[in-house]
DOLUMLUM-506793 format. One record per residue (C-alpha): x, y, z. Coordinates in pm, 1 decimal. Layout:
[[X, Y, Z]]
...
END
This chain:
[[-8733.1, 10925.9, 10100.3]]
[[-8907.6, 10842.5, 10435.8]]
[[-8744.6, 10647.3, 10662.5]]
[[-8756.3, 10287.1, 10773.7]]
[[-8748.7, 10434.4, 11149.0]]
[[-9056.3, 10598.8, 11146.7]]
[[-9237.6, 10253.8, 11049.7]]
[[-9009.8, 10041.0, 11268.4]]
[[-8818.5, 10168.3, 11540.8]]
[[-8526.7, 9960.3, 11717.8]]
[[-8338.9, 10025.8, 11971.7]]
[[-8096.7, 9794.4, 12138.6]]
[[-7925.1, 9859.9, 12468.9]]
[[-7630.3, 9712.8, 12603.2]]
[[-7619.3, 9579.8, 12923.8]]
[[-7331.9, 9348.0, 12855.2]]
[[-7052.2, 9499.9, 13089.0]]
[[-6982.7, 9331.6, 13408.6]]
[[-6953.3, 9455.1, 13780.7]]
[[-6586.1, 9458.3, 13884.3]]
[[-6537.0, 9192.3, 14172.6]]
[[-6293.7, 9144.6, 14443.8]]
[[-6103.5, 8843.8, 14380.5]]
[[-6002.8, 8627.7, 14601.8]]
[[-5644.4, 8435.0, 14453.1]]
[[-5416.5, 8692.0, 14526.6]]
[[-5148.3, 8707.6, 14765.1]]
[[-4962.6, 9027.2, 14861.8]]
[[-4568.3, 9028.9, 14941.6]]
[[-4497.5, 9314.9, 15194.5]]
[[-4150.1, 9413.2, 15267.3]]
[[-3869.3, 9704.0, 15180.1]]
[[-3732.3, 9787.0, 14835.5]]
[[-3657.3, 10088.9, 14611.1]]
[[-3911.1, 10203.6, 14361.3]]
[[-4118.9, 10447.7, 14241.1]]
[[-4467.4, 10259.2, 14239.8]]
[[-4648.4, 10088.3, 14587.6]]
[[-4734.0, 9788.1, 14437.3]]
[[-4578.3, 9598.7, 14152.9]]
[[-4697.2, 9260.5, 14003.2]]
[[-4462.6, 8990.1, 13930.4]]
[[-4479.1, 8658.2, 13718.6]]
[[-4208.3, 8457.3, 13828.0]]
[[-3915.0, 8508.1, 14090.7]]
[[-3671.8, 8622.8, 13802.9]]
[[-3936.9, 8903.7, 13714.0]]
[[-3887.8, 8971.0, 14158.5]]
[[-3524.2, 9060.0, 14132.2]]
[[-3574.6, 9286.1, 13828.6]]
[[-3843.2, 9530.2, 13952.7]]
[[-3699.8, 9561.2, 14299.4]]
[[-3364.3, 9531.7, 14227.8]]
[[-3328.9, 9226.1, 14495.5]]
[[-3059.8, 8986.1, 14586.3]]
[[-3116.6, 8605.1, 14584.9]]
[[-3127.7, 8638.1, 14963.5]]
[[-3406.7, 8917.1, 14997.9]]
[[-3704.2, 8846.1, 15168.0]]
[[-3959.6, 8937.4, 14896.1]]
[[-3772.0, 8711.4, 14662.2]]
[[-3749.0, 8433.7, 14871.4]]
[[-4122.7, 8453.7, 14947.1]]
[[-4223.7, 8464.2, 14598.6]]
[[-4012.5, 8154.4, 14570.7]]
[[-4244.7, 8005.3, 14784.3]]
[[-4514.5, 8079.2, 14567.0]]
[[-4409.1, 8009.8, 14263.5]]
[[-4287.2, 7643.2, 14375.6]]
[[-4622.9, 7543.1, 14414.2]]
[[-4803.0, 7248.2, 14225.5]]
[[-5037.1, 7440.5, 14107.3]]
[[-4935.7, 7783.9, 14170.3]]
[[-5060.5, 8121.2, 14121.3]]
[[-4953.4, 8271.9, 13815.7]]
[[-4881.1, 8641.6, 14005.0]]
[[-4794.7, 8767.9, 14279.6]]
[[-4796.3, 9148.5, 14437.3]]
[[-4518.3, 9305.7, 14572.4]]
[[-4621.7, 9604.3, 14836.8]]
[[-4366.5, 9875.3, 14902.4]]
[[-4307.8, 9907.8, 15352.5]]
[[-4049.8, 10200.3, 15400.8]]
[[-3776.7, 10165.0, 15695.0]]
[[-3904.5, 10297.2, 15953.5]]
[[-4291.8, 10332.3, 15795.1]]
[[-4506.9, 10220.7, 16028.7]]
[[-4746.5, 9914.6, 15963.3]]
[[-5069.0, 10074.9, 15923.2]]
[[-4908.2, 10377.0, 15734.8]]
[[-4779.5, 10136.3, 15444.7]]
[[-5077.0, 9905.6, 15401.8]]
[[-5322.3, 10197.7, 15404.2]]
[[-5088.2, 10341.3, 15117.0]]
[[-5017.5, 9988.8, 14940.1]]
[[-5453.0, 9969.6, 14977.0]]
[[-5483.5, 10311.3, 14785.4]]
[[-5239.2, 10223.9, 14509.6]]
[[-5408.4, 9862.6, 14436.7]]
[[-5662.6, 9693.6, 14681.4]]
[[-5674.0, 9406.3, 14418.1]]
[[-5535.4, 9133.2, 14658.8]]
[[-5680.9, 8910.2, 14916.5]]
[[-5404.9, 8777.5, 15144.7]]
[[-5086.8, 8971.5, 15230.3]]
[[-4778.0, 8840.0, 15400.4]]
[[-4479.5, 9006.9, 15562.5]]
[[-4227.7, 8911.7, 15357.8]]
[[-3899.0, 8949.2, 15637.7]]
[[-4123.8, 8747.8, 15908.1]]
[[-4023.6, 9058.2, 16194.6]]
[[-4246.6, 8928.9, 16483.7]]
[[-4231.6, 9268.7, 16617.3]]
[[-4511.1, 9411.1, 16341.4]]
[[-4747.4, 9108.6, 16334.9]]
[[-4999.6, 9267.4, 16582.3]]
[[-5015.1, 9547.8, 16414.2]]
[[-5085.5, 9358.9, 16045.2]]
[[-5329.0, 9163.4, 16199.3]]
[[-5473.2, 9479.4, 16382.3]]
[[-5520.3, 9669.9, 16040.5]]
[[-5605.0, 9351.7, 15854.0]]
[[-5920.4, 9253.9, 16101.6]]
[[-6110.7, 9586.5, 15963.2]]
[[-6093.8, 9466.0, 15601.8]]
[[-6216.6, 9176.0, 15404.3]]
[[-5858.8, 9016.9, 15412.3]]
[[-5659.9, 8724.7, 15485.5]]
[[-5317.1, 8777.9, 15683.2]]
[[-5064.3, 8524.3, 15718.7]]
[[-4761.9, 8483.5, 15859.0]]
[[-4494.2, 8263.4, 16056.6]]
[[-4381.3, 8288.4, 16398.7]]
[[-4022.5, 8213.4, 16547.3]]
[[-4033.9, 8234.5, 16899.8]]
[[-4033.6, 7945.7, 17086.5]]
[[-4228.5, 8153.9, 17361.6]]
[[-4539.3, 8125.5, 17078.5]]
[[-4488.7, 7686.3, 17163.8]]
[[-4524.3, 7795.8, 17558.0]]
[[-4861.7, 7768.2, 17692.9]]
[[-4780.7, 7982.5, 18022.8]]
[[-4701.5, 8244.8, 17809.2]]
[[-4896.1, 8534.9, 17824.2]]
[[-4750.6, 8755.5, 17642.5]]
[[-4621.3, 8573.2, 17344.6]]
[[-4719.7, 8716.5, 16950.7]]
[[-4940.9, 8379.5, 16982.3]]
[[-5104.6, 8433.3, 17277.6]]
[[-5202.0, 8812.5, 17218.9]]
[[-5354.2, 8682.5, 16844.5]]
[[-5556.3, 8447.3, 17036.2]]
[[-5630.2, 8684.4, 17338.4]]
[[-5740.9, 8942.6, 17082.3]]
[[-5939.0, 8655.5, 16878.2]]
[[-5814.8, 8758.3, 16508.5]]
[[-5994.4, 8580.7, 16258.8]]
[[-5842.5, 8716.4, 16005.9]]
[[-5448.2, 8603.1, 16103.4]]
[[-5288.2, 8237.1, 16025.5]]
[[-4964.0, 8194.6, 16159.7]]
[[-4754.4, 7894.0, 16119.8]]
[[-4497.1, 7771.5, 16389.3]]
[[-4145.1, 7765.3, 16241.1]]
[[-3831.0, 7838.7, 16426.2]]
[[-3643.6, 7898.4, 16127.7]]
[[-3897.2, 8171.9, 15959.7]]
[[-3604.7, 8350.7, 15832.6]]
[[-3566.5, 8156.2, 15574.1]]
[[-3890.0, 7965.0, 15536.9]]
[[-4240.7, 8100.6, 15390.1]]
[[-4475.6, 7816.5, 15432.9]]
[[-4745.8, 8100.5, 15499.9]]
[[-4669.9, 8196.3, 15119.3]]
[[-4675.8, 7861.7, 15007.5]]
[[-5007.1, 7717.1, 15097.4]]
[[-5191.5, 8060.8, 15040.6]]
[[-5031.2, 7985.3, 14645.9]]
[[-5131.3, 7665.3, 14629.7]]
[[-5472.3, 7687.0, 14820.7]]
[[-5571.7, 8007.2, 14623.8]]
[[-5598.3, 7789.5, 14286.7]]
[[-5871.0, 7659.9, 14435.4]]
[[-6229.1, 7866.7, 14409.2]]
[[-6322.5, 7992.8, 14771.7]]
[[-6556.3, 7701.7, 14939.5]]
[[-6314.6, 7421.6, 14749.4]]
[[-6014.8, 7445.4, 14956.3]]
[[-5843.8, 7301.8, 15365.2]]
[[-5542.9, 7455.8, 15465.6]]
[[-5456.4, 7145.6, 15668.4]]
[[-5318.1, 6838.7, 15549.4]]
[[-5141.0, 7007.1, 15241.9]]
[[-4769.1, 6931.6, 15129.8]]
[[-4563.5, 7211.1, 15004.0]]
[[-4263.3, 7226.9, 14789.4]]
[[-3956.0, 7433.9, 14867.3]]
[[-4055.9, 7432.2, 15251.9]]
[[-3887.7, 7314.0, 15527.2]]
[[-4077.6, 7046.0, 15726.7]]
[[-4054.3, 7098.4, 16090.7]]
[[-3956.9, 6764.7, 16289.4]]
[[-4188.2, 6873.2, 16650.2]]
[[-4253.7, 6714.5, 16991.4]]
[[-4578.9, 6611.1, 16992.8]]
[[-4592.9, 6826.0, 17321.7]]
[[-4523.5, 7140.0, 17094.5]]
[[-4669.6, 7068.7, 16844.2]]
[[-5004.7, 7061.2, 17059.5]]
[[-4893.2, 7362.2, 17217.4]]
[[-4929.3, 7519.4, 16915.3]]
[[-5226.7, 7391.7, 16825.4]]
[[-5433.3, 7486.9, 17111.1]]
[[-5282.2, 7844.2, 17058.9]]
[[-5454.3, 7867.8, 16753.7]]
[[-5157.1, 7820.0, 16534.5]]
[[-5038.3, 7564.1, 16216.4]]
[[-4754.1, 7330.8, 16151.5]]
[[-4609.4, 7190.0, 15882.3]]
[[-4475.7, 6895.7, 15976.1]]
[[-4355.3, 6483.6, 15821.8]]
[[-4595.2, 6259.1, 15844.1]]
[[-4398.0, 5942.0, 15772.6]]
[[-4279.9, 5972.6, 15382.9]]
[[-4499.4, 6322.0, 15313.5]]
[[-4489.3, 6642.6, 15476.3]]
[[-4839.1, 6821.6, 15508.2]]
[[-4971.3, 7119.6, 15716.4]]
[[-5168.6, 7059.2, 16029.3]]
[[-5463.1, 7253.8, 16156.2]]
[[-5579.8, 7527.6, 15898.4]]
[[-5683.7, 7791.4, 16143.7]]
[[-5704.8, 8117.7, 16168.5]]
[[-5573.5, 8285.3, 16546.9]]
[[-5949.7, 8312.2, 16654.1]]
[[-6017.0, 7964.7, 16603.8]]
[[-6175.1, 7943.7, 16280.2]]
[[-6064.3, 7736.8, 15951.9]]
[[-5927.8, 7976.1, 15681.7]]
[[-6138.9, 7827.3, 15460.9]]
[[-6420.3, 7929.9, 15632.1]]
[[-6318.2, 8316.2, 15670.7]]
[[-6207.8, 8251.2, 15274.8]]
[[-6557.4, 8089.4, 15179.7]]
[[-6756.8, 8386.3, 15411.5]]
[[-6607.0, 8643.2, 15244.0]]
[[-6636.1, 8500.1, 14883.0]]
[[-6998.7, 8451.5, 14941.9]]
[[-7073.3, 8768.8, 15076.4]]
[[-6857.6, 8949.0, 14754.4]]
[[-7143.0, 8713.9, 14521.7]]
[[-7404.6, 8822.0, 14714.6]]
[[-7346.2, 9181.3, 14692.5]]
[[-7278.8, 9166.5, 14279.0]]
[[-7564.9, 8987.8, 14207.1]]
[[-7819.9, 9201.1, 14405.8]]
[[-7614.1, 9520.9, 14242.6]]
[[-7691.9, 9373.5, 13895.5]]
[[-8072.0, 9346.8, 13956.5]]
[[-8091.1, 9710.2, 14083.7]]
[[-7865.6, 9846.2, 13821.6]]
[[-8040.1, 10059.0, 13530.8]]
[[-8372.8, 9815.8, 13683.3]]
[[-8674.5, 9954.6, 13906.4]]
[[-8733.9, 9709.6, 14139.9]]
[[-9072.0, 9730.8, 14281.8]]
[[-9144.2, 9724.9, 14591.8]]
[[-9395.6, 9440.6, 14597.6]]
[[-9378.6, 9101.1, 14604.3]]
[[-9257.7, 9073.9, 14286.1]]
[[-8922.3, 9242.2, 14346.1]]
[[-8858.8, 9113.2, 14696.6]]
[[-8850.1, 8821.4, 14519.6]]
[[-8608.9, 8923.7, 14240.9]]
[[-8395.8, 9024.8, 14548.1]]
[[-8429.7, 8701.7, 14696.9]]
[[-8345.0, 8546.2, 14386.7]]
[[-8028.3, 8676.9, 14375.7]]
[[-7902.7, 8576.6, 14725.1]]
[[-8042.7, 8225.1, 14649.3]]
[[-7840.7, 8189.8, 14329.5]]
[[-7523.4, 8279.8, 14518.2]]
[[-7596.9, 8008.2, 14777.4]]
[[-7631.2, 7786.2, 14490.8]]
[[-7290.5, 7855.2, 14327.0]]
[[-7162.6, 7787.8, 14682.9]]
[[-7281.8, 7463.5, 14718.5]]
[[-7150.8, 7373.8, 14365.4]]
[[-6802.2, 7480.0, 14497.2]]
[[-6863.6, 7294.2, 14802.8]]
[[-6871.2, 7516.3, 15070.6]]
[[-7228.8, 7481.1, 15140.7]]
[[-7347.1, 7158.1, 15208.7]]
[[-7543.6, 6962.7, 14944.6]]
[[-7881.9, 6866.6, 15052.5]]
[[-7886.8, 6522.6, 15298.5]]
[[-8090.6, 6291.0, 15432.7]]
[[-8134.7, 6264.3, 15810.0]]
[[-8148.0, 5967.4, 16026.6]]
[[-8523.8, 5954.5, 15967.8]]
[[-8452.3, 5925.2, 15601.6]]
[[-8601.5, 6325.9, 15555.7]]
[[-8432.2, 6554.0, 15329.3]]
[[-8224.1, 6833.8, 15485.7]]
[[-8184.7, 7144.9, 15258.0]]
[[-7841.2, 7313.1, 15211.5]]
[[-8005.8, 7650.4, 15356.8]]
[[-8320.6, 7811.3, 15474.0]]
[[-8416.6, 8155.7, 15323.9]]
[[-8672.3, 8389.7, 15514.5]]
[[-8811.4, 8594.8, 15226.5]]
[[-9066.0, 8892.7, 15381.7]]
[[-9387.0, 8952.8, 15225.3]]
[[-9429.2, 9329.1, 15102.2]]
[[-9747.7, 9385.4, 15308.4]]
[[-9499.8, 9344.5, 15643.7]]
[[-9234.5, 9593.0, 15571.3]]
[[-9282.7, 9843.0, 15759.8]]
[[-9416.5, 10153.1, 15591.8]]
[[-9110.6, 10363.5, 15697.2]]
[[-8841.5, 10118.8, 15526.0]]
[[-9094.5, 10182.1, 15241.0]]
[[-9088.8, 10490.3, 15217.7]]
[[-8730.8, 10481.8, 15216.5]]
[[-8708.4, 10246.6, 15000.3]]
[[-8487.6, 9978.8, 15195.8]]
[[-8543.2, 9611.2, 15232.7]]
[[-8464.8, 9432.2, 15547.9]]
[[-8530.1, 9107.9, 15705.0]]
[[-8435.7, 8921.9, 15397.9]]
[[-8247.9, 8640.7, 15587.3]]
[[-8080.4, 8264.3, 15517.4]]
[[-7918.7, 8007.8, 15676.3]]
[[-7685.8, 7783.5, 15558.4]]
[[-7517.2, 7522.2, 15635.7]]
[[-7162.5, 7456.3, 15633.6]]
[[-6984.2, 7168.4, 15424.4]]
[[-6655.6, 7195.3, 15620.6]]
[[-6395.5, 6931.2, 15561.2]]
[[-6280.5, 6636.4, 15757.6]]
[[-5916.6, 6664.6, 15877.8]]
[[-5869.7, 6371.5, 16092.0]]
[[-6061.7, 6064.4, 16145.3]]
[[-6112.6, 5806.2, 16432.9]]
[[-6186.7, 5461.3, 16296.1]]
[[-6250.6, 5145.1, 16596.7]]
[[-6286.3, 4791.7, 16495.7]]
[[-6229.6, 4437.8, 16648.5]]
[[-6111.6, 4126.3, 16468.2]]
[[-6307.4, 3776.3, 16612.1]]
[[-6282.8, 3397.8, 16509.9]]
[[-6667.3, 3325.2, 16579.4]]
[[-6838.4, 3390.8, 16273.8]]
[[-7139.0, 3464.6, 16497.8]]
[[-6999.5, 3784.0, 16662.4]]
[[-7015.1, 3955.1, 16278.5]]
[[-7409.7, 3903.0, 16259.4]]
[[-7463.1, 4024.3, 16618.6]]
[[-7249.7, 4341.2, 16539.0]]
END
């Protein structure tokens, strides 16, 4: 009997499996405890104690208190094994080999001592470090050598600290990273945020400012609430920012991979503009999560795009990036939502009814 094939031929590929992505909504807990494995994942603090074999007083499970006390809260967090005596860069290049599927890490026991060197290691990777400082010193602005003012001195963008003398026993580093991370990267503030199971700090206004202009975060009462002030990173940036940056570039970089994947792209117009296309629809996700800026109209009523793209034209590569077969000069710019933290608001109350048309 002949077949059906040789009158009709189908064929059907599948192209259905995804790109594995960094995420970015996972925190890593750093600190000492016995087991086999470099990184474990936990789902509550109960499920802490178990796998490392913690008291109710250890670091790591006090941390993922923290976490987990959040409203929301992530629903895991990882644990990443530091030796005694195992230098910083030693463990998180290990921890990194075993699982690299986290985004922020935190030192779990708060030892001032090791922050420069987290935030040394974590400044060469797409990460987030946070942490919380102790030392009054870090409050001092003639203080030169303060953890604080080598961060800033060394402009770490990727390093948050908060200002807590009691960072023993409080984690609000882990705490807003928890609830923050629930949020998709362009959504989120780190200021102005109240956590649960953290200690608000009653400061000076003088130290608290201190702190501030060192780059640094509070979490301080502000009359019946508590909430977070600042949101930087040590450099001077928001976290959000450094969050939303990284995010974006991660999108970028899967959807141009999918459009060269199993695909020849020519090298014409045609395919600098499949290229293009995939930037542009990861600026466009951004500004639905709100970290680009929608587009606005300007004081002369003219509309003001959420970014600019500079797209070349085949004919002006140059023939050597032809020939080997790269594509440069594809450019945007975008512009930044941000997110208003404070707010100055002037008025004047008048009896002449007169004074209200003239203003």
């Amino acid at each position: 009997m002949a077949r059906l094939e040789r009158i009709v031929d189908v064929q059907i590929a599948l192209r259905t499996a995804g790109l594995s992505q960094q995420g970015f909504a996972d925190i890593l807990l750093v600190g000492a405890f016995a087991h086999a494995a470099r990184v474990l994942i936990a789902t509550s603090p109960a499920e802490v104690l178990e796998l490392v074999g913690a008291d109710a007083a250890h670091p790591l499970y006090r941390a993922a208190l923290a976490v987990f006390s959040q409203t929301p809260s992530l629903s895991r967090v990882f644990l990443g094994r530091r030796d005694e005596d195992e230098g910083v860069h030693a463990a998180l290049t290990a921890i990194e080999a075993e699982s690299d599927d986290w985004y922020a890490l935190v030192n779990a026991d708060h030892d001032e001592a090791d922050v420069l060197d987290y935030a040394e290691w974590t400044e060469a990777r797409e990460k987030l470090f946070l942490t919380t400082l102790a030392d009054p010193a870090n409050a001092d602005p003639l203080s030169t050598t303060s953890t604080a003012a080598m961060l800033m001195a060394e402009g770490y963008l990727r390093t948050g600290w908060f200002f807590h003398p009691q960072a023993a026993t409080e984690w609000p580093d882990a705490a807003v990273a928890s609830r923050q991370f629930t949020i998709l990267p362009g959504g989120e503030t780190y200021a102005n945020q109240s956590l649960a199971g953290v200690l608000a700090l009653r400061l000076p206004e003088t130290t608290a400012q201190n702190v501030f202009a060192r780059n640094g975060n509070t979490y301080e009462p502000v009359r019946n609430w508590a909430l977070t002030q600042n949101g930087r990173v040590a450099g001077g940036e928001f976290i959000d920012v450094i969050r939303t940056r990284d995010a974006l570039c991660e999108q970028i970089r899967v959807n141009v991979i999918q459009i060269l994947r199993n695909n020849r792209v020519p090298f014409t117009d045609g395919g600098i503009s499949r290229i293009a296309q995939g930037v542009r629809s990861a600026l466009d996700l951004f500004v639905t999560r709100g970290g680009i800026a929608p587009p606005e109209l300007d004081a002369e009523g003219e509309i003001v795009p959420s970014y600019t793209m500079n797209v070349p034209l085949s004919l002006s590569v140059p023939v050597n990036d032809k020939a080997n077969r790269v594509l440069r000069d594809l450019r945007f710019t975008a512009r930044l939502a941000g997110a208003i933290h404070a707010t100055q608001i002037r008025g004047e109350l008048v009896l002449d009814h007169t004074a209200l048309a003239a203003g």
